[in-house]
PALUM-408837 format. One record per residue (C-alpha): residue number from 1; x, y, z. Coordinates in nm, 2 decimals. Layout:
BEGIN
+-----+--------+--------+--------+
! num !      X !      Y !      Z !
+-----+--------+--------+--------+
! NUM !      X !      Y !      Z !
...
+-----+--------+--------+--------+
This chain:
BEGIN
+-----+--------+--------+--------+
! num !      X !      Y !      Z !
+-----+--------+--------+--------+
!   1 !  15.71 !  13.29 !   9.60 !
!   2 !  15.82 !  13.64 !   9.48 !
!   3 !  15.44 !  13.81 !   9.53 !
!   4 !  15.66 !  14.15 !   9.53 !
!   5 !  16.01 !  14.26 !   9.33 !
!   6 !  16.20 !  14.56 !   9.37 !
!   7 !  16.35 !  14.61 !   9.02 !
!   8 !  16.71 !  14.83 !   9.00 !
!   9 !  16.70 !  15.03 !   8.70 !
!  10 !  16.98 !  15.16 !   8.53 !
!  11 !  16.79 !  15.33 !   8.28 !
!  12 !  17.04 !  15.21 !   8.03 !
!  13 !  17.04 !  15.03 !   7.68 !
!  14 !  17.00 !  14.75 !   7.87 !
!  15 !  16.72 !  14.85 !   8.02 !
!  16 !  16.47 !  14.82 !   7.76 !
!  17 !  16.54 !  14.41 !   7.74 !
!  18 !  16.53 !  14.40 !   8.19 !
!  19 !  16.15 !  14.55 !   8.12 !
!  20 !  16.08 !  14.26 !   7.88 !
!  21 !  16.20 !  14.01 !   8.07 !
!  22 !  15.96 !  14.10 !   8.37 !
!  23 !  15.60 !  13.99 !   8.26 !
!  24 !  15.75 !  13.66 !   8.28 !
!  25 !  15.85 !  13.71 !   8.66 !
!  26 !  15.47 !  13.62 !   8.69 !
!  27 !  15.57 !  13.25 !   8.68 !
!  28 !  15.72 !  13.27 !   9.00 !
!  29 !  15.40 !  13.47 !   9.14 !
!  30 !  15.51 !  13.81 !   9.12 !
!  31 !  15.22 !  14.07 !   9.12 !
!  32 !  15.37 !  14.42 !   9.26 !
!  33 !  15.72 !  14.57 !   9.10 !
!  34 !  15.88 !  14.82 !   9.25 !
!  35 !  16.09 !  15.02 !   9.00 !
!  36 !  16.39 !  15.20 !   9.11 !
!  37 !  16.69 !  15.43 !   8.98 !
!  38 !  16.89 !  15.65 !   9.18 !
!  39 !  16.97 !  16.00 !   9.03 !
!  40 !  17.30 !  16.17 !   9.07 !
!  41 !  17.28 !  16.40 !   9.44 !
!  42 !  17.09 !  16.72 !   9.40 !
!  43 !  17.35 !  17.01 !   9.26 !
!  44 !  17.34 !  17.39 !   9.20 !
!  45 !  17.18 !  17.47 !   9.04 !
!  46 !  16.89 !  17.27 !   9.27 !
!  47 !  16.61 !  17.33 !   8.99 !
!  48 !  16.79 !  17.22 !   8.71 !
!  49 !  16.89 !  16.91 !   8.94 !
!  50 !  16.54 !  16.86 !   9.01 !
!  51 !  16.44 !  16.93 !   8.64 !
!  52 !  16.67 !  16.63 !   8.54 !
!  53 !  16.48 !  16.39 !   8.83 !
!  54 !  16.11 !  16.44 !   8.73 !
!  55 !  16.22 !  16.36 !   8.35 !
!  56 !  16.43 !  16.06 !   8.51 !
!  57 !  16.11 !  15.95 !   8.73 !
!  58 !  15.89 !  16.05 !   8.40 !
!  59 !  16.07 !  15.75 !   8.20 !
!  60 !  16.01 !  15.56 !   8.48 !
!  61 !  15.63 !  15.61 !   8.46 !
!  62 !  15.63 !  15.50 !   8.10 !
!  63 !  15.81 !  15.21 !   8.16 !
!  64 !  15.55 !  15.13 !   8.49 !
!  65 !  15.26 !  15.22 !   8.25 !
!  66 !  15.38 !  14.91 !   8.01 !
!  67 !  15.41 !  14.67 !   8.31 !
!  68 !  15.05 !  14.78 !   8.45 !
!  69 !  14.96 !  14.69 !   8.09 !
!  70 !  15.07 !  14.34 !   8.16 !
!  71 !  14.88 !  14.32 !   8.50 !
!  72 !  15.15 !  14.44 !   8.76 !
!  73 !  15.08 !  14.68 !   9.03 !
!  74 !  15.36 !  14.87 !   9.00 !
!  75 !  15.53 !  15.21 !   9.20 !
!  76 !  15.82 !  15.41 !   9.12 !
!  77 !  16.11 !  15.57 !   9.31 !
!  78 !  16.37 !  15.80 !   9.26 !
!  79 !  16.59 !  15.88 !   9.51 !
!  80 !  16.92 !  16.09 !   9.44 !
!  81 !  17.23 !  15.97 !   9.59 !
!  82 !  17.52 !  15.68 !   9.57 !
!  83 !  17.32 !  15.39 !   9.39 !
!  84 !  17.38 !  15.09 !   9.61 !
!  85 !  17.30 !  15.32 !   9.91 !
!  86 !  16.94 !  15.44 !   9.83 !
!  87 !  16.88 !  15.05 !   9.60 !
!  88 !  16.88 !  14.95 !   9.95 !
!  89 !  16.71 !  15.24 !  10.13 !
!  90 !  16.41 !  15.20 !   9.87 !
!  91 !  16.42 !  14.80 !   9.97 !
!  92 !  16.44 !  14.84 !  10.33 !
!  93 !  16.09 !  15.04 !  10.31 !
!  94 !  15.95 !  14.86 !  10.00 !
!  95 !  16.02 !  14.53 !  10.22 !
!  96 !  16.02 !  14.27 !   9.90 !
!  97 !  16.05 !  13.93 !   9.89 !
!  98 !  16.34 !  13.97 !   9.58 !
!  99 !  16.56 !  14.27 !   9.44 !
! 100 !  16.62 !  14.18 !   9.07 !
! 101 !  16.89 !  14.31 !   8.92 !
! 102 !  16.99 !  14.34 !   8.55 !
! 103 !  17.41 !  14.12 !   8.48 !
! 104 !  17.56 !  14.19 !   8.16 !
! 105 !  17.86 !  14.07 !   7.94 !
! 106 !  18.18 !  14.25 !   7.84 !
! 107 !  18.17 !  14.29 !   7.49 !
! 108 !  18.53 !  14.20 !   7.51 !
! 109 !  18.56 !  13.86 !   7.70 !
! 110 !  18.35 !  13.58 !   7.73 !
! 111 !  18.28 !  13.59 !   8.11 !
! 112 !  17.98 !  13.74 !   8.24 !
! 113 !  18.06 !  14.02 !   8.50 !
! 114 !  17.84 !  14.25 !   8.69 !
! 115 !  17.90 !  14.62 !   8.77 !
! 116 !  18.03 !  14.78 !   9.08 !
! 117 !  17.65 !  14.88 !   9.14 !
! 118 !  17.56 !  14.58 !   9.13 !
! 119 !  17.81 !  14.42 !   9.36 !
! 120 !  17.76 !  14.70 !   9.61 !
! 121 !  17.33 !  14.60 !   9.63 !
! 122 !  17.42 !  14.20 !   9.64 !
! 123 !  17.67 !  14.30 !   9.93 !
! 124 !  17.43 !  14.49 !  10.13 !
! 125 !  17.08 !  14.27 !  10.06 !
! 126 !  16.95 !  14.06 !  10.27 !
! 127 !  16.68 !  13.96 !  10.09 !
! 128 !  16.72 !  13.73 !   9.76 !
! 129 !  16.89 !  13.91 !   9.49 !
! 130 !  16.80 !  13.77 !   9.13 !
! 131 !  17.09 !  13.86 !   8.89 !
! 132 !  16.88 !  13.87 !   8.52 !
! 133 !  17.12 !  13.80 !   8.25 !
! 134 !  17.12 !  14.08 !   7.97 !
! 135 !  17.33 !  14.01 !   7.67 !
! 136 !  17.39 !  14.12 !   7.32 !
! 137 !  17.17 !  13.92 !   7.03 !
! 138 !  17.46 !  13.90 !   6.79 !
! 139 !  17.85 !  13.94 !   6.84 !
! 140 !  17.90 !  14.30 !   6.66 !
! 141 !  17.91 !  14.58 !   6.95 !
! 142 !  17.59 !  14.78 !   6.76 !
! 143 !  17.37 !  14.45 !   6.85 !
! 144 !  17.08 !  14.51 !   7.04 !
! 145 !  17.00 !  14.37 !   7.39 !
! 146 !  16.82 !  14.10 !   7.54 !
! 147 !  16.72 !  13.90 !   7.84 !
! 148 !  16.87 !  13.55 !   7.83 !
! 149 !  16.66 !  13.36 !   8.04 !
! 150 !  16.31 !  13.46 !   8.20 !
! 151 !  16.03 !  13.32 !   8.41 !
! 152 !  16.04 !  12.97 !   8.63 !
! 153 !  16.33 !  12.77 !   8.48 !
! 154 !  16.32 !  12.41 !   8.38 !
! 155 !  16.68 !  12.36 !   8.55 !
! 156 !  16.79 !  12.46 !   8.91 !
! 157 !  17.17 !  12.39 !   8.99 !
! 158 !  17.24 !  12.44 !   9.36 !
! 159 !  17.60 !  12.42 !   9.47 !
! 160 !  17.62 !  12.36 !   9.87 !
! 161 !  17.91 !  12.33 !  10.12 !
! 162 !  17.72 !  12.24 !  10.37 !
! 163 !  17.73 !  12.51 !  10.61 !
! 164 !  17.44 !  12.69 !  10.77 !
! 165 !  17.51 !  13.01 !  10.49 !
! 166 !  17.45 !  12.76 !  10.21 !
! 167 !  17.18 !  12.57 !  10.35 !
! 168 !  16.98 !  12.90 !  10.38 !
! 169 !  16.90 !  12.83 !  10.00 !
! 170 !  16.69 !  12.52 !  10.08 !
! 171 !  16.39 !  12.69 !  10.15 !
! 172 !  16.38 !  12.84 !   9.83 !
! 173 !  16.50 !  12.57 !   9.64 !
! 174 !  16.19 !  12.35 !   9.79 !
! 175 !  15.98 !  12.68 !   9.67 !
! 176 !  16.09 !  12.64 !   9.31 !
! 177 !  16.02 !  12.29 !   9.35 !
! 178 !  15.64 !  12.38 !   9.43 !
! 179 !  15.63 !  12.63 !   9.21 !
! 180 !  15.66 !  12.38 !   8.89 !
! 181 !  16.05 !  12.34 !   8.81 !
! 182 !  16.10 !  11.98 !   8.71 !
! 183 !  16.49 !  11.95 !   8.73 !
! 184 !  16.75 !  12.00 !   9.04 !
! 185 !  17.13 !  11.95 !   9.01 !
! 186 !  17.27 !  11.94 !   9.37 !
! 187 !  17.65 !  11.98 !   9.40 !
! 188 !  17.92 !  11.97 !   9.61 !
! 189 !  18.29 !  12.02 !   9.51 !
! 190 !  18.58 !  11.86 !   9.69 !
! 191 !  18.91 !  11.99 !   9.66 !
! 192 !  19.12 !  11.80 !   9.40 !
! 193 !  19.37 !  11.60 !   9.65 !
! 194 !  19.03 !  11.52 !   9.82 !
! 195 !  19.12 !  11.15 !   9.98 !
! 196 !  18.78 !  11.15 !  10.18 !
! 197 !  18.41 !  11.27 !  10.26 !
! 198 !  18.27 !  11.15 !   9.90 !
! 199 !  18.04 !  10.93 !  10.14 !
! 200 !  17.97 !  11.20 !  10.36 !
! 201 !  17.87 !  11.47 !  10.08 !
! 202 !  17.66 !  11.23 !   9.90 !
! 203 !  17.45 !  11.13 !  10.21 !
! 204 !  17.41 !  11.46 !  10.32 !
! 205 !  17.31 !  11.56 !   9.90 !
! 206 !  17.09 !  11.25 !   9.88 !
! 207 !  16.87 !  11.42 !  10.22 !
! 208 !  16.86 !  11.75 !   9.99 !
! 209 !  16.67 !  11.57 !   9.73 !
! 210 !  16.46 !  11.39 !   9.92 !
! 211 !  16.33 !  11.69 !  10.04 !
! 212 !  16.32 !  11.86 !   9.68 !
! 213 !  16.08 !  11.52 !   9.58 !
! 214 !  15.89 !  11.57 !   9.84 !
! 215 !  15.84 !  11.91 !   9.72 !
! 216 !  15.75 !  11.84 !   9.37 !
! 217 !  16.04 !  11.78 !   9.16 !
! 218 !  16.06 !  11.52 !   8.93 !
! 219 !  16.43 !  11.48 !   8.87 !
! 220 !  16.67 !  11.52 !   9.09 !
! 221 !  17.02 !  11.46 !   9.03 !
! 222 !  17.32 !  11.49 !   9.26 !
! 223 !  17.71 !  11.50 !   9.22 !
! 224 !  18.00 !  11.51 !   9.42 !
! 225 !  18.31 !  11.62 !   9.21 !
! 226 !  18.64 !  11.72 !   9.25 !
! 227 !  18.80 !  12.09 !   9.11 !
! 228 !  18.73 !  12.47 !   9.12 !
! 229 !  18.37 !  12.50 !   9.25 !
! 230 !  18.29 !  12.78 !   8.99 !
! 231 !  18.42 !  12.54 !   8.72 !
! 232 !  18.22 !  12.25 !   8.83 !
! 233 !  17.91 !  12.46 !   8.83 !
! 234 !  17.95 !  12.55 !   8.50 !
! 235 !  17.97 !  12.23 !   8.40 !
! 236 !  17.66 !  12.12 !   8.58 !
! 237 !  17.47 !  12.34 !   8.42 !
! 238 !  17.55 !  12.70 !   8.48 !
! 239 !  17.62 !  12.72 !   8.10 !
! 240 !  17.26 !  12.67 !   8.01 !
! 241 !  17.10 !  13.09 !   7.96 !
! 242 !  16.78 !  12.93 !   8.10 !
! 243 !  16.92 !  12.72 !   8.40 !
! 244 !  16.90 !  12.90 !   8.78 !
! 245 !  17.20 !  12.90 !   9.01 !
! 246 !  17.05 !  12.93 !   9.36 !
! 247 !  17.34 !  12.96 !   9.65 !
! 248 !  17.43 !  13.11 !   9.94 !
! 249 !  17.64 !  13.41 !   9.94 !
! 250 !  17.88 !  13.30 !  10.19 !
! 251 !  18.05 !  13.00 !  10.26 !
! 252 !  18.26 !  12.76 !  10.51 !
! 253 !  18.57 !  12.94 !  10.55 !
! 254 !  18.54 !  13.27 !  10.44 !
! 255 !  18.59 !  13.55 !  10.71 !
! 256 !  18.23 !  13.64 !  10.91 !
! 257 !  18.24 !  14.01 !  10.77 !
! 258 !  18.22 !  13.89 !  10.40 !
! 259 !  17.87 !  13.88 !  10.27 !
! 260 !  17.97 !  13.76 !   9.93 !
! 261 !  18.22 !  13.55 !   9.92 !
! 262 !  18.47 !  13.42 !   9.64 !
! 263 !  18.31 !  13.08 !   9.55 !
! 264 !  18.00 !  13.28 !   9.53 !
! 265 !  18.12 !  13.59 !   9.30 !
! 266 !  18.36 !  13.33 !   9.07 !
! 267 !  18.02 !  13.16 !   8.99 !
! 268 !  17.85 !  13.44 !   8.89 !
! 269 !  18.13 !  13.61 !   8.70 !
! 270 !  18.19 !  13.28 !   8.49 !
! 271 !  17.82 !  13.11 !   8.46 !
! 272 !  17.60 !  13.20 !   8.18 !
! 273 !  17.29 !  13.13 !   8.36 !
! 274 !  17.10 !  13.36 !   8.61 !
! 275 !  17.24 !  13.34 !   8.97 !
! 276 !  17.01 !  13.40 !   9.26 !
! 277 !  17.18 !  13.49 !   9.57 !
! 278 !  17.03 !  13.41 !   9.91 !
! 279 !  17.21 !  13.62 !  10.19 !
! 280 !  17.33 !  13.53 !  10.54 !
! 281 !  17.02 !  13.70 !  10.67 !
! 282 !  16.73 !  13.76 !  10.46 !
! 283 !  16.49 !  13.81 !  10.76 !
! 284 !  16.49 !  14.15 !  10.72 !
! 285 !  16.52 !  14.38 !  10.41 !
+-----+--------+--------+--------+
């Protein structure tokens, strides 16, 4: 499903619980990583910029050398320049099927956010993005990190509109279903004053899950409700650390230019599940 996953590394605190969440990735038949982190742009003086990038790529090499422990192939890049830009550079000639990138929580508030970086790679991808959750193992700031959530889950909740951005999921949601996961939520919100199309959603929710049984899964549930979409998801099960969110990043009625769009970035700054993102085109990297 995801034979090969480019892996954005921030070389952060956090990045020590992203490593140990990836021998897992195997469940979903990952076999090549691609490890990346982009280093600040080449300054005078050059050699001591260039100094600072061979100890940055030789941490990345001790980091690969664990992961070809577990089995991986795995390379290493380390491009200088504006993050986002190179993440996708690296992408565009690695050509893999995901780019997996590491979400955490504010130590602050309770919603799950994810960093500028971030935001900038999920904008620009158009291959899947996999948003790993990364979060503190007790509630004092000095806690260490881990991954919430890792390998195939047990739970996928897929919230569709309908529209040919959202249906791009279905592919991958019939993948997951052939790969082993057991149990599918499909959802669609209506708005709150919502007098019609209940019938509607739930015939065109019941033809989703048909095809997810036909792939495999063994229990499919869907549900039209009404309120805030991001709300609803939660509720579904995006507050379950080991459910998946799989949705398209763009929407009915969002403007054409806007690759992630506010239903999509609401549910992924309030679930507490990971969030993979399928793009508006993910034929090319």
């Amino acid at each position: 499903m995801f034979e090969k996953v480019l892996v954005s590394m921030d070389l952060s605190p956090a990045t020590e619980a992203l490593v140990s969440a990836l021998p897992d990735m195997k469940e979903f038949g990952t076999r090549e990583l691609a490890l990346v982190h982009v280093a600040k742009p080449l300054q005078d003086p050059v050699r001591e910029s260039l100094r600072e990038v061979e100890e940055l790529r030789g941490r990345l090499n001790g980091l690969a050398d664990r992961l070809r422990a577990e089995g991986f192939e795995v390379t290493v890049d380390v491009p200088t320049g504006s993050p986002p830009v190179e993440v996708i550079k690296t992408a565009q000639a690695r050509n893999p099927d995901l780019v997996l990138v590491g979400s955490r929580s504010h130590a602050r508030i309770r919603e799950a956010f994810v960093g500028s970086v971030a935001w900038e790679v999920v904008r620009r991808a158009r291959r899947p993005v996999l948003l790993q959750r990364i979060e503190a193992n007790r509630p004092d700031p000095e806690a260490a990190l881990e991954s919430v959530g890792a390998g195939l889950p047990r739970h996928v909740v897929h919230p569709t509109d309908f529209s040919e951005m959202a249906g791009r999921a279905i592919p991958w949601l019939h993948q997951l279903a052939e790969q082993g996961v057991p149990k599918f939520t499909l959802l669609h919100v209506l708005p709150v004053d919502a007098s019609e199309g209940r019938g509607d959603a739930e015939a065109s929710l019941a033809e989703i899950a048909q095809g997810l049984e036909e792939a495999g899964a063994s229990e499919v549930r869907t549900s039209v409700r009404l309120g805030a979409p991001h709300e609803e998801v939660r509720n579904a099960g995006g507050k379950d650390p080991n459910a998946l969110v799989v949705m398209g990043t763009h929407g009915r009625g969002f403007l054409p230019e806007m690759v992630l769009g506010s239903v999509s970035r609401q549910v992924v700054r309030h679930s507490s599940a990971r969030v993979l993102l399928v793009p508006a085109q993910d034929n090319e990297a």
